[in-house]
Structures are given as structure tokens and as C-alpha cells.
N, C-alpha and C positions, 0 to 999 in steps of 0.2 A: 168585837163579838165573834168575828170569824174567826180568830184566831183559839179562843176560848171553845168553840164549835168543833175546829177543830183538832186541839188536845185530847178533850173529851171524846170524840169519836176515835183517836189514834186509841185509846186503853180499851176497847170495847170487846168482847172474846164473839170470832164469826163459827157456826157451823153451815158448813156448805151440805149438802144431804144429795149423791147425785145417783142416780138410778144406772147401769150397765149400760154397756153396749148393745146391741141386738144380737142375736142367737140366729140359728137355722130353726131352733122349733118359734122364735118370735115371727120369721119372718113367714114361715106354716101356718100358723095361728094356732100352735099348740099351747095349751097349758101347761108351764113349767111345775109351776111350786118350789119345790125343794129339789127336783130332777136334776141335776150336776152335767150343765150340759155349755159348751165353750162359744166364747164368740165366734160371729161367721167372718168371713174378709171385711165387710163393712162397717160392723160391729170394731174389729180391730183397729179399722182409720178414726173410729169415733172416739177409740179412747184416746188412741194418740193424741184426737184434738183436743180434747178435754182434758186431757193432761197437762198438751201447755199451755192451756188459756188458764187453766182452775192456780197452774203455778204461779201465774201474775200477784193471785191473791198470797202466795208465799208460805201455805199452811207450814205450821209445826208437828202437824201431826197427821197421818192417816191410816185410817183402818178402813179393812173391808169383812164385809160376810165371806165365808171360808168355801162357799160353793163359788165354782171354777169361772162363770161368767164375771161376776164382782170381782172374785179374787184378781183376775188378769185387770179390767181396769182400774182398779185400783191400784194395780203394779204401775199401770203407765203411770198416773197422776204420783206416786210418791217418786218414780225417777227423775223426772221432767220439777220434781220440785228440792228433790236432796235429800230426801228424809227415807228413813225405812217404814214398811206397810206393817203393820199388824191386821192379822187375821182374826174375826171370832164371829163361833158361830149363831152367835147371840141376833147377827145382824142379815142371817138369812131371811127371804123368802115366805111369806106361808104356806104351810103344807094347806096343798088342796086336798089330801086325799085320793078318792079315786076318779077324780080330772087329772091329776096328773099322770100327761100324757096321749090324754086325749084333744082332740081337735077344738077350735069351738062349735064346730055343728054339731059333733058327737055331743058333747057336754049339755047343748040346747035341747037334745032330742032327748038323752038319756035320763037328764035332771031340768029338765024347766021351770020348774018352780024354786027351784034353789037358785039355778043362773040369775034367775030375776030377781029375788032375795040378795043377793049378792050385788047386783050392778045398784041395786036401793041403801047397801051398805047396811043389811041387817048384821045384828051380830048374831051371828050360828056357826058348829063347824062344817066348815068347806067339804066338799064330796064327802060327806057324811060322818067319816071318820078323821077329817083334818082337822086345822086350827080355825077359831072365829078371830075377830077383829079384838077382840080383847084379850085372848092369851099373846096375841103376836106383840098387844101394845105391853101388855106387861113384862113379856122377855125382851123388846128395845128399849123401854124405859129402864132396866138394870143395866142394858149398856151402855145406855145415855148419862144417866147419873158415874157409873165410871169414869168415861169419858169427859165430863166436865168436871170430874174431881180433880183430874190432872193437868186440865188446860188452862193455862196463865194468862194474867191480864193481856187484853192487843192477842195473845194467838187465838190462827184460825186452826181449825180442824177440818178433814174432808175424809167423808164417812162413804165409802162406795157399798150401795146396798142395790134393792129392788123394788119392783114400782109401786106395788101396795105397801109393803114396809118402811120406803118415804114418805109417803103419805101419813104414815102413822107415825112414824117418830116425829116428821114437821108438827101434827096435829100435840103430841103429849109436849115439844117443845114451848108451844105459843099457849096452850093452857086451852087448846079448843077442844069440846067432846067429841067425840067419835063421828054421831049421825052427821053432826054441821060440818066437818070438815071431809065427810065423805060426798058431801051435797058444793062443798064451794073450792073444791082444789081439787082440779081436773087432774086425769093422772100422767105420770112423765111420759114424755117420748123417752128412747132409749139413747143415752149419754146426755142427759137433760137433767140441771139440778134445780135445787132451792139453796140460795144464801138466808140466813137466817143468823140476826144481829143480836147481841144482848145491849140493851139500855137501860136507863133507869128503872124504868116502868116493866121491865119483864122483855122477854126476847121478841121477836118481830121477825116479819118476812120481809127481806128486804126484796128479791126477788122469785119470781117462782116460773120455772120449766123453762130456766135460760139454756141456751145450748152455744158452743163454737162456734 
């Protein structure tokens, strides 16, 4: 039976989903969004480690969102594994709008009734003018569905994105709606993934906000 266990689990295709490094504006407690803003020095040690622990798993493949915090770890994890990175912007970030770049006390004081709206995981858009929770799920799920058009039996993939945009592609992967998965999957620290397995029965977490 083990043996049969595991065959079956060698052919299984993984998505790893891993959130960035930390920033200077994460370590501020700014709101990025879509801001284009680079790792700080410890941010940079994170991806490195996460590069070579995520290489263990051996992806065949990786992509990142094309803003510069991702883009970089994402560079570390396909060196550390052999492969070239593909960029798309498909896999950025939600645009907050006009938080972006503001503190979070600015944001508490400025928008309070949205912040709270927001940490409840309503869907609205973000500072007024940005993305809600279902445009952002509907532009990763077209690059979710790319990305396993092309991924073969047994490979993994490792998708370097961001912290609510994990959240949401984990959520469209496992087939959970939005509110529930905004209520039971706490959000990444930074260089923290999710592995997520495809089985019989539809894909699964196998684990969630592992780190180095």
C-alpha cells in the first residue's frame, strides 16, 4: 500500500504560492498596493532562504508579479532552483487606491470605515478608487488557469506574489469563496508560503505560511 501511496503522490502537480520579502515601506507599516517598492536588507536574506529551502521541492517552473519586491524573490527562488523566472503582471498586488502609501494610522484615521470593511474582507474597492477582492481574484485566476495549462504531471510551480493576492489565488485554487477564506487563512508573513497539492478530489493545502 505504501508503495502504491506512494507512486500516486510522485505524479501529483504542487503550487507553492509564496508572498515576498519585506520592504522598507512593510517594515514602516505602509501600504504598498501596486507601489513598486524593493526589498529592504532582511527582506533580501528572506529570499535567499526561501530560495533554497522552496528549491528542495525542485519546481519546474517560476513566475513572479512584475513589481520589483516579487520580481527580486522570485529571482532568488528560480536561481537556487535552475530554472528561468517569468514575470506577469497578472500576479501583482491590489491596488489600494489612495492608501497607497499611506501609513496605517493615516489609512485608520483618513478611511475607518473602509479599513474595517477591509480587515472583515468585504468586497469593495480599496481607497475608494482601487481593486476589491474579486477583480483581483478574477485577474489571478486567468493566470492561474495559464499556469496549470502548462504545468505537467509530478511538477511543482512557485508563483512569487503578495500577501492578499495569496490569499486569493490559494482561496480560487481549493474552490473556497472569498468571505470563508478571508475568515480562516490568516495572512503570510513575508517570505512565508502555501504549498498546495492537486489529488484526486481537487487541490488541497498542504501546508499554509511555512517559512525557512
Amino acid at each position: 500500500m505504501s508503495g502504491e501511496a506512494g507512486s500516486a503522490s510522485a505524479g501529483r502537480r504542487k503550487v507553492v504560492v509564496l508572498r515576498h520579502g519585506q520592504t522598507g515601506h512593510n517594515a514602516a507599516g505602509i501600504w504598498q498596493g501596486q507601489l513598486d517598492s524593493d526589498l529592504s536588507d532582511l527582506g533580501r536574506e528572506q529570499a535567499r532562504a526561501a530560495g533554497k529551502a522552496l528549491a528542495a521541492l525542485a519546481p519546474t517552473v517560476v513566475v513572479a508579479s512584475d513589481l520589483t519586491r516579487a520580481a527580486h524573490t522570485g529571482a532568488e527562488v528560480a536561481s537556487a532552483a535552475g530554472v528561468e523566472l517569468t514575470l506577469d503582471a497578472r500576479w501583482r498586488e491590489i491596488n489600494v487606491g489612495r492608501w497607497e502609501g499611506l501609513t496605517a494610522q493615516e489609512v485608520l484615521t483618513r478611511y475607518p470605515d473602509e479599513r474595517e470593511r477591509h480587515f472583515r474582507g468585504e468586497d469593495f474597492p480599496r481607497g475608494v478608487d482601487g481593486e476589491s477582492l474579486s477583480d483581483v481574484t478574477t485577474r489571478v485566476r486567468a493566470a492561474l488557469d495559464d499556469l496549470l495549462a502548462d504545468l505537467g504531471p509530478g511538477e511543482t510551480a512557485v508563483v512569487a506574489t503578495h500577501g492578499v493576492t495569496g490569499r486569493l489565488v490559494t482561496a480560487a485554487l481549493v474552490d473556497l469563496d472569498v468571505a470563508t477564506a478571508w475568515r480562516v487563512l490568516g495572512g503570510f508573513g513575508n517570505c512565508h508560503w502555501a504549498e498546495l497539492v492537486e489529488t484526486p478530489a481537487g487541490w488541497r493545502i498542504a501546508t499554509w505560511n511555512a517559512s525557512a
